[in-house]
N, C-alpha and C positions, 0 to 999 in steps of 0.2 A: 695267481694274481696278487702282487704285491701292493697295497695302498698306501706308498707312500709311510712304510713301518717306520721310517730311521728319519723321516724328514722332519725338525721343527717345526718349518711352518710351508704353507701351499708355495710350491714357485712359481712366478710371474708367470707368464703364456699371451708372448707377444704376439699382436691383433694389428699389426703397421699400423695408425697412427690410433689406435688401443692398444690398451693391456687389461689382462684377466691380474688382479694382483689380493694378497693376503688382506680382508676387510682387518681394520685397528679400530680402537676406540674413537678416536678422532675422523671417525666416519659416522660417526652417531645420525647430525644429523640433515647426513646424505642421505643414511638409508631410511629415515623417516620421511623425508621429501618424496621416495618413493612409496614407502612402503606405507605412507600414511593417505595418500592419496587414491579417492575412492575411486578413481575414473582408470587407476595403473591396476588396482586390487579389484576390479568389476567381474575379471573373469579367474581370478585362483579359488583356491579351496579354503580361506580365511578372510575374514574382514578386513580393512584399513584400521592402522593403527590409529588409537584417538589421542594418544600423545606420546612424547616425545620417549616417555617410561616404556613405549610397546618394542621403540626400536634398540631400546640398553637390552631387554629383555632378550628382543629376537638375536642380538648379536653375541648375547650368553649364548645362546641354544646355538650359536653358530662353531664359537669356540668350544663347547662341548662337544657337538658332532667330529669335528677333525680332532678332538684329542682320541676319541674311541673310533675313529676312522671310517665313522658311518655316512659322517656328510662331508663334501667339500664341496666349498662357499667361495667363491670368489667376488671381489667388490669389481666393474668394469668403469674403467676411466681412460680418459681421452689423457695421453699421454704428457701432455702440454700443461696439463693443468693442475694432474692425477686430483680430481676430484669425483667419488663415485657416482656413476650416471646410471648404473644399470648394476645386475650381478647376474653369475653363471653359476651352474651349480649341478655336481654328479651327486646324487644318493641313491638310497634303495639300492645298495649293491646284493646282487645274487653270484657271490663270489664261483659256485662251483659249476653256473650256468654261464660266466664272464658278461653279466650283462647288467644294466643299471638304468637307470630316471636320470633324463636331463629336466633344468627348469631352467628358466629367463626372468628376468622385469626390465624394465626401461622405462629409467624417468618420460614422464611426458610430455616435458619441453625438446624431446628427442625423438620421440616417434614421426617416422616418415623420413628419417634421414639415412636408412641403410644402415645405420651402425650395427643391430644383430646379425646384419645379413656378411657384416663384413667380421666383427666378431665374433659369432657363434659358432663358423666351422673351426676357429683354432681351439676352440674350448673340446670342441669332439674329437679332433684329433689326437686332442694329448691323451681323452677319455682311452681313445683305441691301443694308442702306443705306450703312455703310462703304463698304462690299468691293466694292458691286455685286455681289453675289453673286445666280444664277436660283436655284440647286439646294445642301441641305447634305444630305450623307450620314451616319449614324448606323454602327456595326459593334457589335451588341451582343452577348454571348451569350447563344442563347437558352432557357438554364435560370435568368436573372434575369429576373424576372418584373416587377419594380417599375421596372425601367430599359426594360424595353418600354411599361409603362402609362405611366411618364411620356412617353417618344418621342408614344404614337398620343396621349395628351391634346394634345400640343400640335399634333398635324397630320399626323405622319409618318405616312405607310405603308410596309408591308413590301413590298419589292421584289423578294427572295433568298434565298438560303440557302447559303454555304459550309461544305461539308463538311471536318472535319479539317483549317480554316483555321492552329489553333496548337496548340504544343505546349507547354504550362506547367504548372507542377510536375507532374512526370512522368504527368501526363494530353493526352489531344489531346481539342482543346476544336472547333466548331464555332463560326459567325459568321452571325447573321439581320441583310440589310442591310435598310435604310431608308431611305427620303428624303421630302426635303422641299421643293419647289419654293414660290418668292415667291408665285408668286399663289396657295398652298395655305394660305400663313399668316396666319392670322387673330389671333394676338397670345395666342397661347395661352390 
């Protein structure tokens, strides 16, 4: 499984009228607008960010992740606009197992419009034909309801159940896993 060894930067992974493209600095703060908003950040494994410094930070740790090939971070924008609305994202690679963690967010002036439903299968598709990837894992929690319907729409099944996996803003949250094996995906 090659990740992308020789590549400079992520390549785009067109979504017809999305694209999965390379987050830049000049995305600061799109991905604050997401990532600072408590009501996008209710159900991950970290809090919203309280300023604008959380999302220079996170987009450090993002550019570090693909220089050592561990994360890939994509910013998702409506083609028209390319202003980041959402991002997609393979990590946790288990190279010798050919299998990894997908994750999502979407602005919340977004949600209810199908955009993941229509972007999310190109992002795993590249995972499978990229990456060589057999199997992508999901961790959702499971009192979000829309991020499990989108998962089973495109294929996943639940596999699991961690109990009092995290502990974020002073609650301890639980984690329903998922997966997804190649030959189960049908293109959402």
């Amino acid at each position: 499984m090659t990740l992308l060894a020789d590549a400079a930067k992520l390549p785009t992974i067109d979504a017809g009228p999305y694209a999965f493209r390379m987050l830049r600095s000049g995305d600061v703060e799109d991905l604050f607008a997401i990532f600072g908003d408590p009501e996008v950040m209710r159900y991950w494994s970290h809090s919203a960010f309280e300023g604008i410094e959380g999302a220079e930070s996170y987009l450090r740790q993002i550019e570090e992740g693909f220089a050592k090939r561990t994360l890939f971070q994509w910013g998702l924008v409506r083609r028209e606009e390319d202003r980041v609305i959402g991002t997609g994202t393979l990590c946790d690679f288990n190279e010798p197992h050919r299998n990894c963690q997908i994750g999502y967010a979407l602005a919340r002036s977004e949600w209810g419009a199908g955009v993941m439903s229509r972007a999310l299968p190109e992002l795993i598709r590249f995972g499978f034909a990229t990456f060589g990837l057999h199997r992508i894992e999901a961790d959702v929690d499971p009192r979000n309801p829309a991020s499990i319907r989108l998962l089973e729409k495109i294929g996943f099944s639940k596999e699991g159940y961690r109990r009092e996996a995290y502990f974020v803003n002073d609650e301890i949250q639980d984690a329903a896993i998922y997966g997804l094996l190649k030959r189960e995906f049908t293109g959402g």
